[in-house]
C-alpha positions in Angstrom: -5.0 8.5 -7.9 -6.0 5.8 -10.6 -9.9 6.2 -12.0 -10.8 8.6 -9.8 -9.8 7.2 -6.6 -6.7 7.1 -4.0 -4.9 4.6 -5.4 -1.9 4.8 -2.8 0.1 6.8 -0.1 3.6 7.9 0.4 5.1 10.1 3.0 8.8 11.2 3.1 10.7 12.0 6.1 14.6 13.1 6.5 16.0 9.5 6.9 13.3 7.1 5.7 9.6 6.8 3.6 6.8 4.9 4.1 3.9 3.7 1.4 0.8 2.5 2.1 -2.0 1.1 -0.3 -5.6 3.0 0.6 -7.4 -0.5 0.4 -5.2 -2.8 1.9 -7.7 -4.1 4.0 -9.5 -5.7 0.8 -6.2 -7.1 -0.9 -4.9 -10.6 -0.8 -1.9 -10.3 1.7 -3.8 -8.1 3.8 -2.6 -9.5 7.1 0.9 -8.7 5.9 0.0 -5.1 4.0 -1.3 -4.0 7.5 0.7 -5.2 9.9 3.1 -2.2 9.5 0.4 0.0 9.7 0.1 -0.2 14.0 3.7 1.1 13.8 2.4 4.2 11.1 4.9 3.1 8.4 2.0 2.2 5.5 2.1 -0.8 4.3 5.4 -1.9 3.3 7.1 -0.3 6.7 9.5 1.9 7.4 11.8 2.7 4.1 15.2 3.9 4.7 17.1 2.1 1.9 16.3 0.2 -0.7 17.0 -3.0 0.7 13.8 -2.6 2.8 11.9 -2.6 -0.5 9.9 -6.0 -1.6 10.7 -6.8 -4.6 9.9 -5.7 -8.3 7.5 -8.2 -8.7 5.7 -8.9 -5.6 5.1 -4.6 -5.3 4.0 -4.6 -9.1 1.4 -7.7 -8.2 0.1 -5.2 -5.0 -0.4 -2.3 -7.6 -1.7 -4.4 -10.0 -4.2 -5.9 -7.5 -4.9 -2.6 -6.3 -5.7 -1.2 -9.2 -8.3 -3.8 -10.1 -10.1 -3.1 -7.1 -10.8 1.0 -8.0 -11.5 -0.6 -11.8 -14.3 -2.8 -10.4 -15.5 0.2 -8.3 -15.0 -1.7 -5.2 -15.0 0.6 -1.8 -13.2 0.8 1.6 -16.0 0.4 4.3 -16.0 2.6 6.8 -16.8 1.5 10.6 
């Protein structure tokens, strides 16, 4: 949660994770950010080490970027 809204996801399982941003669909690489998602892995895909992370900076730009959107109020729409 960040201002009131989802912010992001996580799930854990025995042998990987997966993490998913909850407006995706409204960031810059969204093609990429939900293209893992028709496989139900969030946005980053399966996790099982942390070699299957991006890195430090590219996931700190997508949570920076994600965060701007809840600051500026900005909603998912809903089809």
């Amino acid at each position: 949660m960040y201002r009131g809204e989802i912010l992001c996801s996580m799930a854990s399982f025995r042998q990987h994770c997966a993490f998913g941003f909850w407006k995706a669909t409204l960031m810059k690489d969204a093609a990429e950010l939900l293209g893992n998602r028709e496989h139900g892995m969030g946005s980053i895909g399966k996790i099982a080490t942390l070699k299957d992370l991006p890195s430090d900076k590219r996931i700190t730009g997508w949570i920076k970027e994600a965060m701007k959107l809840n600051d500026a109020g900005i909603k998912v729409v809903k089809a």
